[in-house]
C-alpha positions in Angstrom: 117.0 177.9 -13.0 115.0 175.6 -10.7 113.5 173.7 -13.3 116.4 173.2 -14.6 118.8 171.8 -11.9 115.8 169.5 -11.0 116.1 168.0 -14.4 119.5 167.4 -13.9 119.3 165.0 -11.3 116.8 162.8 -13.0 114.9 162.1 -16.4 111.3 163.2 -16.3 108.3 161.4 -14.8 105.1 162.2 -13.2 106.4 163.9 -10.6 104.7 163.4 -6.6 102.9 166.1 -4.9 105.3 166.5 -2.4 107.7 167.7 -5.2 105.3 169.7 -6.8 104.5 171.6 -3.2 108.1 171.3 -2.3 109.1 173.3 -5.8 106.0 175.9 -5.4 107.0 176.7 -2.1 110.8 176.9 -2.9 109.7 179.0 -5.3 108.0 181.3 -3.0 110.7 181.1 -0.8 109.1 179.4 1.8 111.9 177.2 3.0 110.8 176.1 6.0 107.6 174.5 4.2 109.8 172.8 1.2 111.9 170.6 4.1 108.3 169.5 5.5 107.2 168.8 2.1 110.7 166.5 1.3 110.4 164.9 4.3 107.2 163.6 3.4 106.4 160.6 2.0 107.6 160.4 -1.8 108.3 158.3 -4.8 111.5 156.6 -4.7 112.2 158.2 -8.2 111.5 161.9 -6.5 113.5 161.4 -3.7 116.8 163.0 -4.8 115.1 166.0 -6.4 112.7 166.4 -3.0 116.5 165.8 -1.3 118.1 168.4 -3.5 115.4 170.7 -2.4 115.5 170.3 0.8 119.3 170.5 1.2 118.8 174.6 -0.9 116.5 175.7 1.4 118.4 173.8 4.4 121.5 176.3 3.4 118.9 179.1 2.8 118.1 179.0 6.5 121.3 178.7 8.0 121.5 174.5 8.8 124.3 173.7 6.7 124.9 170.3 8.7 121.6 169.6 7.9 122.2 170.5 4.0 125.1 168.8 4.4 123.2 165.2 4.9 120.3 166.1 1.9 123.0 166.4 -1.1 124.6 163.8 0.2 121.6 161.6 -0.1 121.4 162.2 -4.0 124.6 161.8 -4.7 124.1 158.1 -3.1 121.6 157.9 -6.0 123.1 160.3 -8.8 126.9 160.7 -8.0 127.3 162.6 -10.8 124.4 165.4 -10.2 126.6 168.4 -10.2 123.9 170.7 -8.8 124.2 168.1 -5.7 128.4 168.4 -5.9 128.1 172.2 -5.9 125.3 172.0 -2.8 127.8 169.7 -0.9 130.4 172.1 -1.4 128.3 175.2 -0.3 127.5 173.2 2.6 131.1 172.6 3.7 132.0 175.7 3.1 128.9 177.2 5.6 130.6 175.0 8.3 134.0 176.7 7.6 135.6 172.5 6.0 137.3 174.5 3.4 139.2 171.7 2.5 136.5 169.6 2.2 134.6 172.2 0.1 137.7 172.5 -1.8 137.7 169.3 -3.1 134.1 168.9 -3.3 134.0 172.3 -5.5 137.0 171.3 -7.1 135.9 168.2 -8.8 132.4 169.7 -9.6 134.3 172.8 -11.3 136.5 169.7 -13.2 133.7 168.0 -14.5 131.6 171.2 -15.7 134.2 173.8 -16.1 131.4 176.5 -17.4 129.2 175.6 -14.4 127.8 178.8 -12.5 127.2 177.1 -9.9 130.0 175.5 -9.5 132.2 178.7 -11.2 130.3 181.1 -8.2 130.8 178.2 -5.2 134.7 177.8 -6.2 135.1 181.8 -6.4 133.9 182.2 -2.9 136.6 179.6 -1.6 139.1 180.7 -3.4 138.3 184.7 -2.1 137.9 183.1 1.8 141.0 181.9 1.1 142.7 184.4 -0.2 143.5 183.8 -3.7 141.8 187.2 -4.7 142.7 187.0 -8.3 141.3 183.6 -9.4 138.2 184.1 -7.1 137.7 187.3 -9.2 138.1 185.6 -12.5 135.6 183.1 -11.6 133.1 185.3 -10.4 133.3 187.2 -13.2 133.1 184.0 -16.0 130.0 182.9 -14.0 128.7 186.6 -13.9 129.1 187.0 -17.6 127.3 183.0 -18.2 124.0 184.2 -16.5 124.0 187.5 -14.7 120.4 187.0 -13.6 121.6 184.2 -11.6 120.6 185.9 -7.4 123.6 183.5 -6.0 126.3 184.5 -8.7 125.1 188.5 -8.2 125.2 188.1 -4.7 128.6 185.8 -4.9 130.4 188.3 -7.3 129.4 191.6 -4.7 130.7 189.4 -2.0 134.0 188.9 -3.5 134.3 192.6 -4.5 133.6 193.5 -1.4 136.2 191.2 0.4 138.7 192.9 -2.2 137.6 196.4 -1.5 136.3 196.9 -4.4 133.2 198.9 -3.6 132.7 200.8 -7.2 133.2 197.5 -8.9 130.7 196.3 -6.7 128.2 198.5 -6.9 128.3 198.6 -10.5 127.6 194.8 -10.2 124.0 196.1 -8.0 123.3 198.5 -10.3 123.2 196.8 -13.3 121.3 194.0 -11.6 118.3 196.7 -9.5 118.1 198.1 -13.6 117.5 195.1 -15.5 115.1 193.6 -12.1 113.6 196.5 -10.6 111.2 194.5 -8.5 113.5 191.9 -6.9 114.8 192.3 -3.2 118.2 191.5 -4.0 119.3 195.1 -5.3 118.3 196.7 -2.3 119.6 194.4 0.1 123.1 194.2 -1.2 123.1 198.0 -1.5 122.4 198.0 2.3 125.0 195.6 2.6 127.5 198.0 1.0 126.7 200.6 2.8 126.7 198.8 6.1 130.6 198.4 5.3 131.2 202.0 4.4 129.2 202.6 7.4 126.3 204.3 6.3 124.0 202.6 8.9 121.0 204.6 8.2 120.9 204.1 4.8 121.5 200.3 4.6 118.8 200.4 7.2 116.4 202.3 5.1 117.5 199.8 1.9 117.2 196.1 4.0 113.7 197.8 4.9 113.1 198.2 0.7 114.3 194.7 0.4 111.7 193.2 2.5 108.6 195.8 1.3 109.6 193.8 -2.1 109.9 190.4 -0.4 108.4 190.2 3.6 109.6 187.0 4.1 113.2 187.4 2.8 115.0 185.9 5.3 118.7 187.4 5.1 117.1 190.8 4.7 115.3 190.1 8.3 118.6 188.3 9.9 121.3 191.8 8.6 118.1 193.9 9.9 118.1 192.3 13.4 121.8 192.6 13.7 122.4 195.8 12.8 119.8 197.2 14.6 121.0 195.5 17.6 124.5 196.8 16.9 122.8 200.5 16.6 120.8 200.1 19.8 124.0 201.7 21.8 124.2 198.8 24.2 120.2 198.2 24.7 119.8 202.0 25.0 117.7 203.3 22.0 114.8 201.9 22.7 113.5 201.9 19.0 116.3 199.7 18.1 115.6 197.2 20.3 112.2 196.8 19.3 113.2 196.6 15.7 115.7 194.3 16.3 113.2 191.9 18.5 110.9 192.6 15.6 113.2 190.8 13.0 114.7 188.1 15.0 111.3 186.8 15.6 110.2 186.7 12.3 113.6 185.1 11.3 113.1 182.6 13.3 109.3 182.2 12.8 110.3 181.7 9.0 112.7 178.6 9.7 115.6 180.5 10.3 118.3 178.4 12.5 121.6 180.4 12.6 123.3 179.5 15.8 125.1 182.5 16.1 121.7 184.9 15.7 119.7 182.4 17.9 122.6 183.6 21.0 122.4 187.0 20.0 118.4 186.7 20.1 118.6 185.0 23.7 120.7 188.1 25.1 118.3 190.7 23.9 115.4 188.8 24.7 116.4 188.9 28.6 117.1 192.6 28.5 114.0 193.2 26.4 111.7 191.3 28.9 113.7 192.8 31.7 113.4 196.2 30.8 110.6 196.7 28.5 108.4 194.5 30.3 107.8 193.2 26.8 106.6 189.7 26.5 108.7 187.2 24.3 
């Protein structure tokens, strides 16, 4: 899938190592790393696919403004790279400009109607906005194009979710943990499930499986930090607090830059210091 959105912005050459490190460590996850390796010095020919790079794991870590700015520096120099269009639109949407993204998504969906990017991107509009039905279809077109495709799973559950569709969505995971029994991506949206039916200490147990299968999942460590905050009782359980400290930190220490998680992070920090004479 990498491989081949990078073709899309650009025909083939020898290709920098910055791009290389930037597309082994995207690979790897390692997000933080791919926006110091596209900042770096680069051909001009691999700058929009070291910008495209950048601007995926930008999103992946919760800088959307920052995302935002990277696709649209290759759409200055390939305007018609829907990968980029799609990336713009995700963007948008992070930063709640839903009539921005709508456009954005809009025109990428126009100009590649069987897109799953652009199919999964447009679905979650349409479901933040509302318009249940067509977000479902979507979802569902781009599901059946490539269900091994981690944003369209993950997309398709979301949507399911937001219509209260939990069997439907489940059957989505399902399928998905059978046919990729090793990938974190089962467990961590069966957690997320559960987490709305409110079976804390099982979406505990599952986000934990997601992150023995990848450590440095990032998303896995952010729901992890939140909920155990939220189960700490008001800073009371003790153990909850630690484990909470314990995953904001390594969010953070991974790249992570959600605004909301880093003033959530601050508050428990001062009680944690405060009452558990722990060190930050």
């Amino acid at each position: 899938m990498l491989l081949t959105l990078l073709i899309a912005l650009a025909p083939f050459q020898a290709r920098s190592s910055a791009l290389d490190q930037a597309t082994a460590a995207f690979q790897k996850g390692a997000y933080k790393e791919v926006v110091a390796f596209a900042q770096a010095q680069a051909s001009p020919a691999d700058a929009p696919r070291l910008a495209y790079l950048a601007g995926e794991a930008q999103l992946a870590l919760g800088a959307p403004q920052e995302a935002e700015a990277s696709f649209r520096a290759v759409l200055k120099e390939r305007p018609r790279a829907i990968p980029a269009q799609v990336g713009l639109g995700r963007a948008q949407l992070a930063q709640d400009k839903l009539a921005e993204a709508e456009t954005t998504l809009a025109a990428a969906l126009a100009a590649a109607p069987k897109d799953v990017g652009a199919l999964t991107a447009h679905g979650l509009l349409a479901s933040l906005l509302g318009r249940a039905e067509e977000a479902r279809k979507q979802l569902a077109l781009a599901y059946e194009l490539d269900a091994a495709n981690a944003l369209t799973v993950r997309g398709y559950v979301e949507v399911l979710l937001r219509a209260n569709d939990t069997l439907a969505a489940a059957d989505v995971i399902e399928r998905f943990e059978k046919a990729h029994p090793k990938h974190p991506l089962g467990p961590f949206l069966l957690a997320w499930t559960m987490e709305i039916d409110g079976e804390d200490e099982q979406a505990l147990e599952h986000y934990q499986l997601a992150l023995e299968r990848d450590a440095d999942f990032l998303d896995a460590h952010k729901n992890l930090a939140i909920l155990c905050h939220t189960l700490s009782n008001t800073y009371q359980v003790r153990e909850r607090v630690e484990l909470a400290y314990a995953h904001y930190e390594r969010y953070f220490e991974l790249g992570g830059k959600d605004a909301a998680l880093q003033a959530m992070f601050a508050d428990l920090v001062k009680f944690k210091d405060r009452i558990l004479g722990a060190e930050k």
